[in-house]
Every structure is written in C-alpha cells, then in structure tokens.
N, C-alpha and C positions, 0 to 999 in steps of 0.2 A: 303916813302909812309905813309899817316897817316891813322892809326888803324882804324877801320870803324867796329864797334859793331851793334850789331841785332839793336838797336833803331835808328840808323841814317839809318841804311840800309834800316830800314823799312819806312823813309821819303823820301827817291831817291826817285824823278817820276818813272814813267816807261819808258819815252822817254830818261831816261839815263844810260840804259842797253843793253848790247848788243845784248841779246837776252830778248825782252820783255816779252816774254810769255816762263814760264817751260811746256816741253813737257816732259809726262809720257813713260815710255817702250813701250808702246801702241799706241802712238803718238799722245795720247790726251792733251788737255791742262791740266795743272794740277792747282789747286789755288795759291795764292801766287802771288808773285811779279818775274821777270823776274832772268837771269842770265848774269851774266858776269858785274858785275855794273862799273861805269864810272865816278862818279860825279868830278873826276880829270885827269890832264896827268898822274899821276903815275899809276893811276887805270887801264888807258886806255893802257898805255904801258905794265902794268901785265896784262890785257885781253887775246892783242894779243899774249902775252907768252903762257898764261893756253890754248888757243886755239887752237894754234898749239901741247899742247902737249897732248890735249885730241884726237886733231887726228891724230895724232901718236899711240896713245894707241886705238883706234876705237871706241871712246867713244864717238865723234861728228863727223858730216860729212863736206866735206871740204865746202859745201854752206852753211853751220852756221859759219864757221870759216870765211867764206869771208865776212861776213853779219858784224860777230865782228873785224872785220880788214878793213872793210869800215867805223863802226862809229868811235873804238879806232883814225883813221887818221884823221877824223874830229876833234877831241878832243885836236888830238897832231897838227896838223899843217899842216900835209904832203899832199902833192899831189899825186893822182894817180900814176903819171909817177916815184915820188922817193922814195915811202918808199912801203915796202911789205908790 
C-alpha cells in the first residue's frame, strides 16, 4: 500500500472516502475532510479491515462499517453476493 501523507490525503475528493463526512462524539459533523480514504484497492481493502476492527472495539457502528464495505467493494471489484 503506498504511504499517503497529510498533503495527498488532503487532495482526495470526498467522494473517495468511506465515510465522507467526520462525525464528533456528539454526532455532529465535524470540519475536515471525511474518514476511511480510498483513492486505491490497497486503501480500500485496509478500510474494510480498520472497519471491522473499530467495531469490534465500539468505536463505529456496524451501518458505518457497511457504508465502508459497500464503497471499499466498489473499488475492489467484488460483488454483493461474494465478498463481505
């Protein structure tokens, strides 16, 4: 996966984040630019990693994590029916 520093990350659209918009404690939007970024498969297949392991930990809920494991599949290729 290649290195992705604060100034390329800050060039990603937002349409290629898994979560476009950061949500505060509060669950307000916060400023900034979105989470989970994507601009490759590699990124895409560590998404769906971090994803599942922040809900694991309770840190995100599992309809953020299906939100970023609906776009990482877009990115990677898979279909609905065969990849989680």
């Amino acid at each position: 996966m290649a290195k992705l520093n604060a100034a390329a990350r800050k060039k990603i659209p937002k349409s290629e984040f898994g979560l476009p918009e950061k949500v505060g404690k509060e669950g307000k939007n916060r400023a900034g630019k979105g989470a989970y970024p994507m601009p490759d498969k590699a990124h895409a297949a560590n998404a769906k990693a971090r994803a599942t392991q922040m809900v694991n930990k309770g840190k995100l809920s599992a309809a953020s994590a299906a939100k970023i494991k609906a776009k990482a599949n877009k990115i990677l290729g898979k279909s609905a029916k065969r990849g989680k």
